[in-house]
KOLMI-480430 format. One record per residue (C-alpha): x, y, z; residue in three letters; residue number from 1. Coordinates in nm, 3 decimals. Layout:
+---------+---------+---------+-----+-----+
!      xx !      yy !      zz !  aa !   i !
+---------+---------+---------+-----+-----+
!       X !       Y !       Z ! ALA ! NUM !
...
+---------+---------+---------+-----+-----+
//
This chain:
+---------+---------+---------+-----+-----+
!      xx !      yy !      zz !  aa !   i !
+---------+---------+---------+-----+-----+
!   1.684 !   1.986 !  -3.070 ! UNK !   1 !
!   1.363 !   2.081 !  -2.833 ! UNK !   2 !
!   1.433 !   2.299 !  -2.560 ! UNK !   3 !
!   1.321 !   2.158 !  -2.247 ! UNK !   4 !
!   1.243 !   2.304 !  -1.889 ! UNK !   5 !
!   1.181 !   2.193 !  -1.599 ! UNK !   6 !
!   0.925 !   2.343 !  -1.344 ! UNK !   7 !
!   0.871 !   2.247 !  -0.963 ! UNK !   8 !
!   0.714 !   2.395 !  -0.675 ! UNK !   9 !
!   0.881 !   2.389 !  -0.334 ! UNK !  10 !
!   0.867 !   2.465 !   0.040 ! UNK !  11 !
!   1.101 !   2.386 !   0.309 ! UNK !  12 !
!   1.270 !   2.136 !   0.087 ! UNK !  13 !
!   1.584 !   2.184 !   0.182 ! UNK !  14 !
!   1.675 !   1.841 !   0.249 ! UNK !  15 !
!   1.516 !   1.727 !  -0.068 ! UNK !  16 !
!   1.579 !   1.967 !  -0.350 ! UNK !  17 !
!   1.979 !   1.948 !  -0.451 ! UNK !  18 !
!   1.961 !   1.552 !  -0.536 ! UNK !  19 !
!   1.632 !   1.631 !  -0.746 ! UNK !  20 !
!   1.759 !   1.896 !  -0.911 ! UNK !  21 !
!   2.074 !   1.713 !  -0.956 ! UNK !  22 !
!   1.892 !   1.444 !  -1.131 ! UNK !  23 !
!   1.774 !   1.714 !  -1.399 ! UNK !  24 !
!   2.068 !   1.842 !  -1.427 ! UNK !  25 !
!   2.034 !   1.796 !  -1.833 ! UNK !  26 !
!   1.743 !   2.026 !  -1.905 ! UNK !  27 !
!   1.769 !   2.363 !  -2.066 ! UNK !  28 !
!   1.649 !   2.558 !  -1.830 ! UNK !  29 !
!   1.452 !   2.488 !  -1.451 ! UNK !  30 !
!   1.232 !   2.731 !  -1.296 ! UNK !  31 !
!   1.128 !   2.693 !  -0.869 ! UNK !  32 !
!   0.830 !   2.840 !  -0.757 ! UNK !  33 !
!   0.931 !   2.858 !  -0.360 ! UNK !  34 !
!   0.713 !   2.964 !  -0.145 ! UNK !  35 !
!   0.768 !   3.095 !   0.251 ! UNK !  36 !
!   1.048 !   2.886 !   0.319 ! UNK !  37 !
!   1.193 !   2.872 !   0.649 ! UNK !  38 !
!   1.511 !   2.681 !   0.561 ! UNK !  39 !
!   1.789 !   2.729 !   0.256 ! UNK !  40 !
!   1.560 !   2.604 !  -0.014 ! UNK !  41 !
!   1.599 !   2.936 !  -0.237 ! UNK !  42 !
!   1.968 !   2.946 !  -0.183 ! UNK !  43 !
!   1.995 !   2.564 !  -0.304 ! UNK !  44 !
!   1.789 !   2.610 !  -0.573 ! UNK !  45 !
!   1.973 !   2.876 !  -0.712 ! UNK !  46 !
!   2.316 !   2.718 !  -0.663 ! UNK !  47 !
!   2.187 !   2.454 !  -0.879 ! UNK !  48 !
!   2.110 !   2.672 !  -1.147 ! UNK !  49 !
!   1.733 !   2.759 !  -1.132 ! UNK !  50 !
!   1.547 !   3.046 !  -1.144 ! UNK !  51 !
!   1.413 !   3.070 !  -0.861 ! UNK !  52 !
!   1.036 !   3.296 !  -0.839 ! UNK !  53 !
!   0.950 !   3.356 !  -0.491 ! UNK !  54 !
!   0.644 !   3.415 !  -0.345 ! UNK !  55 !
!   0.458 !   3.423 !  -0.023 ! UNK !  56 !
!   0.089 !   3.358 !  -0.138 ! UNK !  57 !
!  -0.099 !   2.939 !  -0.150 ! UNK !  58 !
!  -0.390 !   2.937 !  -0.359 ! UNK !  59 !
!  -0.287 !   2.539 !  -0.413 ! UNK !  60 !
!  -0.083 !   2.304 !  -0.591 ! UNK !  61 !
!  -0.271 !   2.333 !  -0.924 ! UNK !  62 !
!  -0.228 !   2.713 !  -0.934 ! UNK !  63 !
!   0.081 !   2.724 !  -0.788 ! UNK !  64 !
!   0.261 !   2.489 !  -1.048 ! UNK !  65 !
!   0.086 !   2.695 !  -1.333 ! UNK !  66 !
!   0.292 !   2.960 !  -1.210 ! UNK !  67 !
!   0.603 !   2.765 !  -1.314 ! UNK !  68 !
!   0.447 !   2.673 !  -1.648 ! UNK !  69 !
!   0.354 !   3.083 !  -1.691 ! UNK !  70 !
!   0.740 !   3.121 !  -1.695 ! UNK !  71 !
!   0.926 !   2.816 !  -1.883 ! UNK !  72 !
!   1.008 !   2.866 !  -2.202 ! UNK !  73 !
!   1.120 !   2.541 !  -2.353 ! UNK !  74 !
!   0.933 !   2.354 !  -2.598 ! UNK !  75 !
!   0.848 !   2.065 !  -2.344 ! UNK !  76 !
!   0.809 !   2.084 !  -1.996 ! UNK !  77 !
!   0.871 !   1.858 !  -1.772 ! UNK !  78 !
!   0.678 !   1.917 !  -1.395 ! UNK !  79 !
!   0.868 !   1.718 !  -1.087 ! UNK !  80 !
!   0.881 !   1.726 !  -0.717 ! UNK !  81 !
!   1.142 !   1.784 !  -0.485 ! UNK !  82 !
!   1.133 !   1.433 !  -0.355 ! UNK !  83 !
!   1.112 !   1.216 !  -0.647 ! UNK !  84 !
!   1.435 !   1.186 !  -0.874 ! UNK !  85 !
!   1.496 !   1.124 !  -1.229 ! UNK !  86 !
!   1.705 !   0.810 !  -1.311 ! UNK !  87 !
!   1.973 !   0.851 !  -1.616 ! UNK !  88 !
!   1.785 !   0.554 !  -1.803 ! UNK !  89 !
!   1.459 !   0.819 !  -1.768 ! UNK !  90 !
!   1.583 !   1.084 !  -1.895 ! UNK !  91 !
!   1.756 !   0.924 !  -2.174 ! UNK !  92 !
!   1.428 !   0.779 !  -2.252 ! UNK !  93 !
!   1.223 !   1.120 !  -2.178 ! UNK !  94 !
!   1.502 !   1.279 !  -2.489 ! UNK !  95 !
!   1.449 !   0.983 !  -2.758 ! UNK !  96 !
!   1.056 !   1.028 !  -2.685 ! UNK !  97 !
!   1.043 !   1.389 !  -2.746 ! UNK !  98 !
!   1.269 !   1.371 !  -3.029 ! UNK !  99 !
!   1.046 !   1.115 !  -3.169 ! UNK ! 100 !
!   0.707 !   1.312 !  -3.070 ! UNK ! 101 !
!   0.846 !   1.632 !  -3.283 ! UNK ! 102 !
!   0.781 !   1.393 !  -3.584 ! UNK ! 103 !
!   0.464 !   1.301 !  -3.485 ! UNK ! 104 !
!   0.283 !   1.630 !  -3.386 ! UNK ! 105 !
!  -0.014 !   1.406 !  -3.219 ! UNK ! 106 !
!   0.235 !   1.310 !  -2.907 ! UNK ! 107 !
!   0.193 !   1.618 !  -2.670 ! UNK ! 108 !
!   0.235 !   1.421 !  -2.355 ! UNK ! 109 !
!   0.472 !   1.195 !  -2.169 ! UNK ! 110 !
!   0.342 !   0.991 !  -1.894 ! UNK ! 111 !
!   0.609 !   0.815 !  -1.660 ! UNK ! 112 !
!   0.597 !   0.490 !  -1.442 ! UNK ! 113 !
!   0.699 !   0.609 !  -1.077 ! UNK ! 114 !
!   0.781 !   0.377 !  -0.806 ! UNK ! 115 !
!   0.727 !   0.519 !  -0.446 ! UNK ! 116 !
!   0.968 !   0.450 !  -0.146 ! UNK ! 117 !
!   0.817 !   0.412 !   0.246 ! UNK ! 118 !
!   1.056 !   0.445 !   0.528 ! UNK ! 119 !
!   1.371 !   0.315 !   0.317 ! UNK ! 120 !
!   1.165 !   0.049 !   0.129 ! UNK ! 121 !
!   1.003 !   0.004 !  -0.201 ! UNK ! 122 !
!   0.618 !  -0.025 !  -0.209 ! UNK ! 123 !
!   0.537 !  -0.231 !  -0.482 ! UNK ! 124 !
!   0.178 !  -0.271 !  -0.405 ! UNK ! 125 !
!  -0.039 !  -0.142 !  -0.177 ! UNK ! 126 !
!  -0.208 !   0.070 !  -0.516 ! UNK ! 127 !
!   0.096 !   0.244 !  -0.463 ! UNK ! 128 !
!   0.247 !   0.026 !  -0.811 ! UNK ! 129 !
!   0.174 !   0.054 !  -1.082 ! UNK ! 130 !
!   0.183 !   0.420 !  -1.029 ! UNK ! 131 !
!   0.154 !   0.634 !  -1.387 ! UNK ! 132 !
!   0.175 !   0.997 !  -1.367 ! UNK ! 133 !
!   0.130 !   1.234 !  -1.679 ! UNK ! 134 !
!   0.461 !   1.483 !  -1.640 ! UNK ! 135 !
!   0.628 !   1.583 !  -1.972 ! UNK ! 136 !
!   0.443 !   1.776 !  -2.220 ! UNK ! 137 !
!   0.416 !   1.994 !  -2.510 ! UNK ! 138 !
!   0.434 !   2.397 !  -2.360 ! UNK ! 139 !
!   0.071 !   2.508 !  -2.478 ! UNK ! 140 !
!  -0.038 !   2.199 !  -2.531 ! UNK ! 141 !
!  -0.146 !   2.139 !  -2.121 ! UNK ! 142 !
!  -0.212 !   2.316 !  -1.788 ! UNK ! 143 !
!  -0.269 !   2.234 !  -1.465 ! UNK ! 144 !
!  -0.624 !   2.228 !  -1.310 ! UNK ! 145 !
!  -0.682 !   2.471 !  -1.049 ! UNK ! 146 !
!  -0.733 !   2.237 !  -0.743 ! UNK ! 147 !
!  -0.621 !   2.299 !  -0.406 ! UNK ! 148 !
!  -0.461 !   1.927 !  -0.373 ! UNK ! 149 !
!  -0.474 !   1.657 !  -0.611 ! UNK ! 150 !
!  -0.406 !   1.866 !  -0.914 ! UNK ! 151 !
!  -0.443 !   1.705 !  -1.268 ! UNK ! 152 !
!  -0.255 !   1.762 !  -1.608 ! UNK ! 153 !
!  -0.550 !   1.947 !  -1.845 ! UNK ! 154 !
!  -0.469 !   1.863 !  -2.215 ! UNK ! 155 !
!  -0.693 !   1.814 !  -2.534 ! UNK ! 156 !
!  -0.812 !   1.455 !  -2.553 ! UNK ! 157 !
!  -0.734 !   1.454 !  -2.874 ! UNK ! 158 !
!  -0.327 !   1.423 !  -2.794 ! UNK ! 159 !
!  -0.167 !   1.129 !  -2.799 ! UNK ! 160 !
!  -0.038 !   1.014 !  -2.446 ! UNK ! 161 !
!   0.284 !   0.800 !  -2.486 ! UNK ! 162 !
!   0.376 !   0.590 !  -2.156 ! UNK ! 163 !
!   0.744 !   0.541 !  -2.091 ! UNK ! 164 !
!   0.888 !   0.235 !  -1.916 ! UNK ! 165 !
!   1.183 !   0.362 !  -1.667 ! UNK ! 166 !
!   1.060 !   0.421 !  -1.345 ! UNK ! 167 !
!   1.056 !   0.817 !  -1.141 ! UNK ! 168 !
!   1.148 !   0.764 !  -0.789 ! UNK ! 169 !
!   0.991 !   0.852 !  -0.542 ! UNK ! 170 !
!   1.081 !   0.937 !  -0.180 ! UNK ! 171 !
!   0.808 !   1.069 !  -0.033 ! UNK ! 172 !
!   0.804 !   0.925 !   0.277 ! UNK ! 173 !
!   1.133 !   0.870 !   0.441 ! UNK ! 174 !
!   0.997 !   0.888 !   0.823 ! UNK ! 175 !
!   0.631 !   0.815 !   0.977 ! UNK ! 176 !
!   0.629 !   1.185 !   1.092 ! UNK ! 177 !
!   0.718 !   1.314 !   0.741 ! UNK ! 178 !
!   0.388 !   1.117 !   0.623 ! UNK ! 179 !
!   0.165 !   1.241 !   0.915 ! UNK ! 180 !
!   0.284 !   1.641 !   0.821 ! UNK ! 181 !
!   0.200 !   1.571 !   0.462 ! UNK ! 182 !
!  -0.130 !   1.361 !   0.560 ! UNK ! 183 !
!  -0.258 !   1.711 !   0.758 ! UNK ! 184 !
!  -0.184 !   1.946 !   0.497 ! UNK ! 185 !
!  -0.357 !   1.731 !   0.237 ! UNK ! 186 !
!  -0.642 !   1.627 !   0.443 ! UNK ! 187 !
!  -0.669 !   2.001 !   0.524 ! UNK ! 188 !
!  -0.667 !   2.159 !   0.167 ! UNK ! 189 !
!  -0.884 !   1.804 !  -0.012 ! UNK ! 190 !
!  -1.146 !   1.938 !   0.325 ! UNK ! 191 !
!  -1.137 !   2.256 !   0.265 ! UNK ! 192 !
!  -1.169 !   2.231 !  -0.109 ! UNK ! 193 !
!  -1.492 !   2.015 !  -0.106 ! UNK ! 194 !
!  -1.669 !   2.243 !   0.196 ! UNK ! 195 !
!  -1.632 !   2.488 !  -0.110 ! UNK ! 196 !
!  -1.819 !   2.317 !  -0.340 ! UNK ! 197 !
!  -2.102 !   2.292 !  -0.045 ! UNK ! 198 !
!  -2.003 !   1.945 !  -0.005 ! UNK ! 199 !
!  -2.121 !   1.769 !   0.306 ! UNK ! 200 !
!  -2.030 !   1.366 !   0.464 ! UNK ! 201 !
!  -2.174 !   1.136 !   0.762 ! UNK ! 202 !
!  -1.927 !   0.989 !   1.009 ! UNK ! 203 !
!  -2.052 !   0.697 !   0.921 ! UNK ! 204 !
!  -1.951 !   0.757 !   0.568 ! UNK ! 205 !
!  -1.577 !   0.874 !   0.727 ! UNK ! 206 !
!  -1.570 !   0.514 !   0.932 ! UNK ! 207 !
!  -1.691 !   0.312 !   0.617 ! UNK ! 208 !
!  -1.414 !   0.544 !   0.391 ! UNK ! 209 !
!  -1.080 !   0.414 !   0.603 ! UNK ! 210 !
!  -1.258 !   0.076 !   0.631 ! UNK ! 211 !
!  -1.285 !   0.058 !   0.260 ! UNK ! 212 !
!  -0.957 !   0.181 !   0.218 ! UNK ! 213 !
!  -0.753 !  -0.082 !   0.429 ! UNK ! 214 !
!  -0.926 !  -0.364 !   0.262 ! UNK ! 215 !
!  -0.816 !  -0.244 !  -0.076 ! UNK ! 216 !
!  -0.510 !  -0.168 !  -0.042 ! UNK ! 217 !
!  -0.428 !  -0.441 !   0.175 ! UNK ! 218 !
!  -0.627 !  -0.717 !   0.049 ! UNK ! 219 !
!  -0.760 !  -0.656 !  -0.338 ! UNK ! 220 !
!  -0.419 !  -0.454 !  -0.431 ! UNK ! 221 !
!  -0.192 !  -0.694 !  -0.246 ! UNK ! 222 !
!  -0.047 !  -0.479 !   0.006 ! UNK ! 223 !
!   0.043 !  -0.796 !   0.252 ! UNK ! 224 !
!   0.299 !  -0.894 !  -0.051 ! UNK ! 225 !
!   0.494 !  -0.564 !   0.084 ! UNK ! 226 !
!   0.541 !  -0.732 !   0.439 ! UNK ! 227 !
!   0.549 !  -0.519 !   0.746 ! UNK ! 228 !
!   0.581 !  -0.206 !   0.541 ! UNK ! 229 !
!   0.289 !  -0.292 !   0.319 ! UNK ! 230 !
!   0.042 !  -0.288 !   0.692 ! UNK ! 231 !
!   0.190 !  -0.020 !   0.771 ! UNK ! 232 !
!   0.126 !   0.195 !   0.402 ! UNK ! 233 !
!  -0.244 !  -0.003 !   0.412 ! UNK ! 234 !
!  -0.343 !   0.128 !   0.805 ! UNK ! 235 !
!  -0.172 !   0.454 !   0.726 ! UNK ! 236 !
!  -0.387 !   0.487 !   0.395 ! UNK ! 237 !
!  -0.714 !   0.433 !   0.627 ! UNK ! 238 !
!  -0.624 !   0.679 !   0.853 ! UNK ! 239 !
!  -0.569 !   0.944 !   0.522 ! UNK ! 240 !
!  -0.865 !   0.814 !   0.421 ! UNK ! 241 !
!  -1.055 !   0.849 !   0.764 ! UNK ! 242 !
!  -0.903 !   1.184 !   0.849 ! UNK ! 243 !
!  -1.004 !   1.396 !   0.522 ! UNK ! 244 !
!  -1.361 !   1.300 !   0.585 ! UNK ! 245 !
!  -1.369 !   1.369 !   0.979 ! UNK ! 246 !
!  -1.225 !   1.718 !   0.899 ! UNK ! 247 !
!  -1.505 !   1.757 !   0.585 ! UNK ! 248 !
!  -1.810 !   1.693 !   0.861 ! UNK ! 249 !
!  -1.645 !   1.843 !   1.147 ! UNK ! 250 !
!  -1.653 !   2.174 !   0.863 ! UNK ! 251 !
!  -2.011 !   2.092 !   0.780 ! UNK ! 252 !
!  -2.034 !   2.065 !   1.168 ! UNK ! 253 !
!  -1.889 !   2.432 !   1.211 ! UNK ! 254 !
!  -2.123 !   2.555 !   0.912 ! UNK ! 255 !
!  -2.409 !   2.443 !   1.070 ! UNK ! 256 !
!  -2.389 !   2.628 !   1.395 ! UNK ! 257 !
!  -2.275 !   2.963 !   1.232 ! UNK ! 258 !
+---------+---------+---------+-----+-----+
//
């Protein structure tokens, strides 16, 4: 049988973390990276089992949830977040695919349907489903990219990627104000990541961005099937999209006059 661990990144999660770890209860081993918290996160990690690395330093999600991989040890690792949550039917399927993968060396990664909740209701447009995200994989056979926000799993194209069919939930956003905190730091570290690279935008190219946006998610991915929600996720996706391009020119803005 492969050994499998489990590796997440937290921060003030308090609220969050016990059900998700709950949910993975079944692993070998799980391993937080926490980071500065101001609440019990640690402490609930640790009840449930985890070893728990602390640290105080952010050099971004990428780098941060590398640390995690540095210190699993199971044969497969499986990355989650504190607010999504691993149905039984998933992780009965996540088992029979790994145990079928150690016949087949070419499967080194598992990717998973997730399904993403919005204020107490399922989104099941909006670009928000179908949602596939790339979280299981062989230990040495992946890493994460170094990116501040918007990491992505790093693996040799010449694995085979199997996609499961049980959906990970997802509740990211159980309040408007829990969306708007997340929206800043995002915005903030996607801004500040580009101004790196000596990227530079227009307004007009931050106006035409959440324009864009709202019409695609509302109209071309169906968003209005969603209802009142669906607006909602559509207007609040042009503001995300508007608001990481203000704060990119008001950076070039700031460059300019130093």
């Amino acid at each position: 049988m492969m050994k499998i661990s489990a590796i997440l990144i937290a921060r003030n999660e308090a609220e969050n973390i016990g059900a998700c770890l709950e949910s993975i209860a079944w692993v070998d081993e799980i391993i937080v990276v926490e980071q500065g918290s101001e609440d019990d996160t640690a402490q609930i990690a640790a009840k449930y089992g985890a070893r728990v690395i602390q640290v105080m330093d952010w050099h971004g999600f990428g780098p941060q949830k590398n640390r995690g991989l540095d210190a699993a040890t199971g044969d497969w690792v499986l990355s989650i977040d504190a607010d999504e949550r691993m149905p039984v039917e998933l992780a009965r399927e996540i088992r029979q695919a790994i145990c079928n993968a150690d016949a087949n060396r070419q499967v080194a990664v598992l990717e998973l349907p997730r399904i993403t909740q919005f204020c107490g209701v399922w989104i099941r447009h909006c670009g928000w489903t179908p949602d596939h995200v790339l979280r299981v994989f062989r230990r040495g056979a992946a890493r994460f990219s170094d990116d501040l926000v918007h990491e992505r799993l790093v693996f040799d194209k010449l694995s085979t990627v199997k996609r499961l069919n049980t959906p990970l939930e997802h509740f990211s956003y159980p309040t408007p104000d829990y969306y708007w905190r997340k929206l800043q730091r995002y915005s903030h570290d996607w801004a500040k990541q580009r101004h790196a690279k000596g990227q530079t935008v227009t307004m007009l190219r931050a106006a035409l961005s959440g324009s864009a946006a709202f019409i695609r998610s509302y109209l071309f991915q169906m968003g209005f099937l969603d209802g009142a929600m669906g607006f909602a996720v559509c207007a609040m996706q042009a503001q995300a999209a508007f608001g990481k391009y203000f704060e990119l020119y008001c950076l070039g803005r700031m460059n300019e006059k130093s």
